[in-house]
C-alpha positions in Angstrom: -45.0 -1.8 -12.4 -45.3 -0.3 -8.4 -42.3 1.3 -9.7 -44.6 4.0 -11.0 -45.7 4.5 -7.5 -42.9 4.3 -5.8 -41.3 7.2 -8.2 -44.3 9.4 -7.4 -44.1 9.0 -3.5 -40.6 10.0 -3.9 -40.9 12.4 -6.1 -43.7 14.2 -3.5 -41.0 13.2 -0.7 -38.2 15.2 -2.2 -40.0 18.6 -3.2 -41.7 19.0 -0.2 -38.0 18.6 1.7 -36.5 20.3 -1.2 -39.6 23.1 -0.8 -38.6 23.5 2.8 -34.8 24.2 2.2 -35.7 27.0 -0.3 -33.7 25.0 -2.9 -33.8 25.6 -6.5 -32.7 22.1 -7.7 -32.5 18.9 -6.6 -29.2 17.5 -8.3 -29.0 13.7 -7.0 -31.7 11.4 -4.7 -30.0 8.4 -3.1 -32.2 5.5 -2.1 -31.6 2.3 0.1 -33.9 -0.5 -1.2 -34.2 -3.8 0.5 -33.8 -6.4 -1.6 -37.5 -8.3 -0.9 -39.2 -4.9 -3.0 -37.9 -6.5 -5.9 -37.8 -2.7 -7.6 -35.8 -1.7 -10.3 -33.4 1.2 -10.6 -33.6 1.3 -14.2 -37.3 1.8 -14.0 -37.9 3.9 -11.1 -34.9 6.3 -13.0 -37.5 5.9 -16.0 -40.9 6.9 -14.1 -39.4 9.6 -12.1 -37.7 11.1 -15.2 -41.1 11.0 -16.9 -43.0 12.7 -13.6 -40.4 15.2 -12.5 -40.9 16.6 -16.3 -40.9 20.8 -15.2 -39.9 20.8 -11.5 -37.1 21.6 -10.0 -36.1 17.6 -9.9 -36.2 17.3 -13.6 -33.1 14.9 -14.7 -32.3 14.1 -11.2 -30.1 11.0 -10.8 -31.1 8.5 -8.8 -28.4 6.1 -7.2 -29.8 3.0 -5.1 -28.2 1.3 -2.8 -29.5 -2.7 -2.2 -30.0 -3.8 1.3 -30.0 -7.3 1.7 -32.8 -9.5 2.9 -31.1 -10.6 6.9 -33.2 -12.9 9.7 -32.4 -13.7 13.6 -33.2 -16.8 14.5 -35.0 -17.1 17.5 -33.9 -20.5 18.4 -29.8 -19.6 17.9 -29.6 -15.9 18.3 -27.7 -15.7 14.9 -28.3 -13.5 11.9 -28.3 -15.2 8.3 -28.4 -13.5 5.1 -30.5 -15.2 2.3 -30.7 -15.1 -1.4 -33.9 -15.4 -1.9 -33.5 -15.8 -5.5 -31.2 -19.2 -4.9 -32.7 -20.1 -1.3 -35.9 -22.5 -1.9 -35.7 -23.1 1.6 -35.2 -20.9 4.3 -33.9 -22.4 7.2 -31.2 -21.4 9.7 -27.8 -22.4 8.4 -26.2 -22.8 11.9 -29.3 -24.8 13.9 -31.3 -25.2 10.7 -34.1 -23.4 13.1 -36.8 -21.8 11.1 -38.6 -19.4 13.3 -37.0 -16.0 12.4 -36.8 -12.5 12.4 -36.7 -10.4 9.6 -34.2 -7.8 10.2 -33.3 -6.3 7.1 -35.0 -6.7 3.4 -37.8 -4.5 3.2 -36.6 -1.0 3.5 -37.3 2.2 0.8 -35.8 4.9 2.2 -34.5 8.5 1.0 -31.2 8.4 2.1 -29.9 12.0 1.4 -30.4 14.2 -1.7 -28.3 16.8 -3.3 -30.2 20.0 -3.8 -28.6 23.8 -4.6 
């Protein structure tokens, strides 16, 4: 349920930008999401739509790109994606090395919005 959260630091997020470009509406919020913050688009399109209720992103659409969850290992210099999901464990699939650096997986980021 962080997806309640989430939706309300986004929502503050995008009016203060939207504030700032003297819009009057904020049409469309795009959002990449790294797989590993296991949030959902259905419900963070739920939440916002209930707390954006009277301002100027009321019945914004939210579109969410997933980013997926990507390590270096440090003993081949490769990158791996993992499903994390599938993987139970989570080794290097070209050494089988498992000291690694998480590269990408954890992002939640505004992208862009649309605003008039």
């Amino acid at each position: 349920m962080h997806e309640l959260a989430v939706s309300k630091s986004i929502l503050s997020l995008v009016l203060k930008n939207a504030e700032q470009k003297k819009a009057n509406k904020v049409l469309a919020i795009y959002l990449a999401i790294g797989e590993m913050r296991k949030l959902e688009q259905d419900w963070l399109q739920r939440y916002f739509d209930y707390i954006s209720k009277g301002t100027i992103a009321e019945g914004v659409h939210i579109e969410v790109k997933k980013v997926p969850v990507v390590f270096e290992c440090k003993l081949c210099g490769k990158e791996f994606s993992v499903n994390l999901h599938e993987d139970k464990k989570l080794l290097c699939p070209f050494c089988d090395g498992f000291e690694y650096t998480l590269l990408s997986g954890r992002e939640l980021l505004v992208e862009k919005m649309e605003v008039r």
